[in-house]
N, C-alpha and C positions, 0 to 999 in steps of 0.2 A: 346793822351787822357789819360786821368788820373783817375782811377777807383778805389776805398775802397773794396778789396778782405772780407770785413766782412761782410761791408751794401749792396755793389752792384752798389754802387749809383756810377755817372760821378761825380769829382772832380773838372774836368776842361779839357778844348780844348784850342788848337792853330792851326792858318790856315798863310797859309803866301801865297802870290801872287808870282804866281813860285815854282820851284823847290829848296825846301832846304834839307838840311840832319837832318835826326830826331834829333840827338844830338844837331845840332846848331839853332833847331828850340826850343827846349827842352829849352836849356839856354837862349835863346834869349825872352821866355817867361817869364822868372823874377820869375816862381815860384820856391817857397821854401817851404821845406820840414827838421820837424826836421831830425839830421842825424841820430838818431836810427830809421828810417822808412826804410823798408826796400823797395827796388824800384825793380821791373822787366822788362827787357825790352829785345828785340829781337835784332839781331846783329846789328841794325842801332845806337846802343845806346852804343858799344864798346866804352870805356876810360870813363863811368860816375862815375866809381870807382875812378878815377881822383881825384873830386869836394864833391862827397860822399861816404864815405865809406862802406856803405850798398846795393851796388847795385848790380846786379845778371845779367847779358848780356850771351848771347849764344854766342859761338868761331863762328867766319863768313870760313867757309870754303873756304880750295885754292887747287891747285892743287898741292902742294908741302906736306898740311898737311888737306886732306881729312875728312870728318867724318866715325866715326868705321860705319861699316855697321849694326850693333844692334841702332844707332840712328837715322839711316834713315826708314821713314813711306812714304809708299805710301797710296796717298789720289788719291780714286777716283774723277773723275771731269768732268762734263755734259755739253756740252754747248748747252745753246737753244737762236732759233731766235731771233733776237728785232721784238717782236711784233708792227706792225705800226697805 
């Protein structure tokens, strides 16, 4: 999904049948964007830096090279029934 951090507003979606990787869903969308935009996007989207130079990815953690521990948040998390 593709979101304007100024106006708010949805840009644009892509759905695919099955399991894809955000990146190759991302491409596979055709959309483009001038290259001074600057893009964010969560570790599923590692190597868009590639195709555009503005893009801003999180490091996907391993267990060779962990994140520091000041970037790890713990998020509470409730689960409730499926109500029938």
């Amino acid at each position: 999904m593709l979101i304007c951090t100024l106006t708010q507003r949805i840009l644009g979606t892509a759905t695919s049948a099955g399991a894809v990787h955000d990146l190759k869903l991302f491409r596979q969308s055709g959309v483009r964007l001038p290259h001074d935009t600057a893009l964010i996007g969560d570790a599923g989207y590692q190597g868009l830096w590639r195709s555009h130079g503005h893009a801003i990815t999180t490091h996907k953690a391993t267990r060779a090279s962990p994140p520091p521990p000041s970037s790890v948040k713990r998020i509470g998390c409730w689960h409730t029934p499926d109500k029938a």
